[in-house]
N, C-alpha and C positions, 0 to 999 in steps of 0.2 A: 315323580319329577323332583328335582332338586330343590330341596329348604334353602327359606331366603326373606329377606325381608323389605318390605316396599311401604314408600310411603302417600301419602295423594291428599287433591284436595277435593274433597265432591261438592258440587255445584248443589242446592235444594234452595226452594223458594226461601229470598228472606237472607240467603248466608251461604258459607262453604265451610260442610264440616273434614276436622282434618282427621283423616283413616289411616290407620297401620296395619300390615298385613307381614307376619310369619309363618314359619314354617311351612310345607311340603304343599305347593299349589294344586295338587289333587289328592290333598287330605279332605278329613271331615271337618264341616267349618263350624265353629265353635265364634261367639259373636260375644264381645263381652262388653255391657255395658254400665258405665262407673257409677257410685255413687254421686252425690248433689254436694258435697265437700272433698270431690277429688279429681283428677281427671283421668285419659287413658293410661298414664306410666303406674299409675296403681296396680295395674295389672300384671307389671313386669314379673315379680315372684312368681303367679301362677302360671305365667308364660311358659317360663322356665323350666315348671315343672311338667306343665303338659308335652315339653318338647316337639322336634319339628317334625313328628308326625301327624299332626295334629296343626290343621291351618285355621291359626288364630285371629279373628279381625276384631279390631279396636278402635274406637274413635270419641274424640271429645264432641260434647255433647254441646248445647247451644249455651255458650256462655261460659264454656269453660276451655283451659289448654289453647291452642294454634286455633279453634275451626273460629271462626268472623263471621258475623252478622249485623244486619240494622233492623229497627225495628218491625217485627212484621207481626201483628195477630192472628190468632188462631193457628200458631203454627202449630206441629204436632207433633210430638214424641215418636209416636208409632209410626209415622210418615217418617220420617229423619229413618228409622232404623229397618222401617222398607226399603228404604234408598240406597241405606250401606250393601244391604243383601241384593240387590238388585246389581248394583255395583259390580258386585262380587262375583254376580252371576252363582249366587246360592239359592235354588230353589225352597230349602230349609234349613234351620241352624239347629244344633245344642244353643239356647241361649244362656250363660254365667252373667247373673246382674246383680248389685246390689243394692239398697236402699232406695233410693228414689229413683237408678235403674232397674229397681225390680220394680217397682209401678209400672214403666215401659215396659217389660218385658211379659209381666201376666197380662197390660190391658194388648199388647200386642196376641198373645194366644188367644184372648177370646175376640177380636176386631181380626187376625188371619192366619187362624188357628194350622192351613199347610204352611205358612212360614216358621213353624215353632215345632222340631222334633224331640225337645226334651228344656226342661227347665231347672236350674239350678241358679235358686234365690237366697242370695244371703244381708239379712235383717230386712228382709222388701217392707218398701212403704206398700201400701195398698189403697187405689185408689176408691173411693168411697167409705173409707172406713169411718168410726163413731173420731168427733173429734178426744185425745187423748188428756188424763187426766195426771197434770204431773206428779210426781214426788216432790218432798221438800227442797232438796238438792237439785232436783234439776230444774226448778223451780227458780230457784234462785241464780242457777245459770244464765236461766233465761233471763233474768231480772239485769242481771249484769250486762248479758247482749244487748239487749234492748240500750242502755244508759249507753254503753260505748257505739251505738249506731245514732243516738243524740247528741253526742259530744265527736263523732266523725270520728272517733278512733277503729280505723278497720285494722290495726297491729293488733290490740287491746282485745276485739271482736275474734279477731285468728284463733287467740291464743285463747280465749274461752272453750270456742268452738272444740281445739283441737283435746281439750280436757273432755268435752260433752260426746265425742264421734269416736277419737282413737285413743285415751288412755281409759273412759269411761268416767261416771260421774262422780265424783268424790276421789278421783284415782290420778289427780295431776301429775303430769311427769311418771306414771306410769314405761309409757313406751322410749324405746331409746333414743339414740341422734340419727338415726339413719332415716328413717321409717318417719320421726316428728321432723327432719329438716326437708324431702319429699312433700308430707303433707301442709306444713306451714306455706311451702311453695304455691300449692297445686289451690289450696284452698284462700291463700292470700290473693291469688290470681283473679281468683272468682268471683272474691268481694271486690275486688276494683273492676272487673268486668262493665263492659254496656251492657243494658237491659234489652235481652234479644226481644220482649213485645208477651205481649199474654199469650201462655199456652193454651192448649182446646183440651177439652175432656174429648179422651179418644174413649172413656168406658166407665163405667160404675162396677167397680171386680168387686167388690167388700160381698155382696151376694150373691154374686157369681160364679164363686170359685169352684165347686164342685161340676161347674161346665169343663173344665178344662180335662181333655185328656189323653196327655203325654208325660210318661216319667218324669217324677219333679225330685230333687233334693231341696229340703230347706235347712241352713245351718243359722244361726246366731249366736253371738256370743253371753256367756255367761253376768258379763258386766254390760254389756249393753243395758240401754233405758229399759225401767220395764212396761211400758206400754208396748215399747218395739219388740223384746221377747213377747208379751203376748199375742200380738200383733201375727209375728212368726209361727206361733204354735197353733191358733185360727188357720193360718194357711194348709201348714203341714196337715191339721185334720180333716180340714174340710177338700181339699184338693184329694181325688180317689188314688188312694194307693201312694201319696206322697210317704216320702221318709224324712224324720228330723235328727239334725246332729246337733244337739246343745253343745259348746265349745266351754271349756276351763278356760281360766285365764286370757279371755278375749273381749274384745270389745264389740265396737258398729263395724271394724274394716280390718276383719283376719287376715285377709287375706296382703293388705296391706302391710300388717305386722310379721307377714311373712309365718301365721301360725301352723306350727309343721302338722298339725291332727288337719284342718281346716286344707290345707293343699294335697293334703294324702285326701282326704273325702271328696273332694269334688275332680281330682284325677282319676282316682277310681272309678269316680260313674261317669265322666267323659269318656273315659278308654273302653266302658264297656259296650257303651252305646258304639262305640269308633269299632270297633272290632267286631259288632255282630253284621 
């Protein structure tokens, strides 16, 4: 069928998240879900690359981008990205998530393990994990956020943020204007966002991970925090048969920085899964 791109709002308890849909309406559906400092246009570079053989669905997550909400508890990550798929009318997806969409996405493999045909996590949070023991530097990040979410500067807080997530810690002004004036956006948006309501623990994965069993790529970047590289390399071994791509020169959101190794590797295991 002919590539094309659509966009919607889907109705879920609580909110209406907003969905985007490319490429080839009877491709394989590929579901990519954003990190927790960005929203769906993140995804645009890998879009791109996976081209429109390949039907890509995206959507802002609760509290981020276009979707709207009031408060509701207990709502659920994993319910929201049933819903997408449902939507969609995908029985299964390749899931591509990052960060705090990788939380969604492994606790979604082990809560409904035939909606998850292959995983590819990049710097996934993980839920249940030990809590994380900073470094100096990013220690001191924190100490900075913290005082500008006291003094209500959420500019101040962006701009922290976007040193801690996409240029990496100690690495300010790292990344260009493209890439930091999108994320400044996506993530300015977030901190002024409404508080969609308490999440639910859809899973405890931290000791669960060796349940999952669908082809996984795990990448993170080289500067990324290192709790979260460690974090990532726990997964990759303890997940059976996962594979890890440590990334040069990258951050929390390669993929955001458009990193040409980080969109070659996670094309490649999309296409191969799309093609068998």
């Amino acid at each position: 069928m002919t590539a094309g791109t659509a966009t919607s709002m889907l109705a879920v308890p609580g909110g209406r998240l907003a969905v985007e849909e490319s490429g080839a309406a009877d491709g394989a559906p590929v579901l990519l879900i954003h990190a927790g400092v960005t929203d769906r246009r993140s995804w645009s570079g890998l879009v791109d690359v996976l081209g429109p053989s390949v039907r890509s669905i995206r959507y802002d997550a609760r509290g981020f981008g276009e979707t709207t909400t009031e408060p509701h508890d207990d709502w659920s990550p994993v319910e929201d990205a049933r819903a997408v798929l449902d939507a969609a009318a995908a029985d299964a997806a390749i899931i591509v998530a990052c960060s705090m969409g990788g939380r969604t996405a492994i606790d979604l493999a082990l809560v409904a393990p035939g909606r998850v045909r292959a995983l590819v996590l990049i710097a996934p949070a993980i839920s249940g994990a030990p809590a994380p023991e900073l470094d100096a530097v990013t220690a001191e990040l924190d100490r900075r956020g913290d005082a500008a979410i006291e003094q209500g500067d959420l500019a101040e807080l962006n701009r922290i943020e976007a040193e801690l997530w996409l240029d990496g810690p100690g690495r300010a002004g790292r990344v260009g204007t493209e890439a930091r004036e999108l994320f400044l956006a996506m993530n300015g948006a977030a901190l002024a966002a409404d508080d969609p309501g308490a999440r639910a623990q859809d899973a405890v994965a931290w000791p669960r991970l060796g349940e999952i069993r669908v082809p996984t790529l795990v990448l993170v970047g080289a500067l990324d925090l290192p709790h979260v590289r460690a974090a990532a390399r726990h997964a990759a071994t303890t997940i059976p048969g996962a594979a890890l791509v440590e990334l040069e020169a990258a951050a929390h959101l390669p993929h955001l920085e458009r990193h040409a190794v980080a969109l070659s590797e996670i094309a490649a295991f999309v296409r191969r899964l799309a093609e068998a």
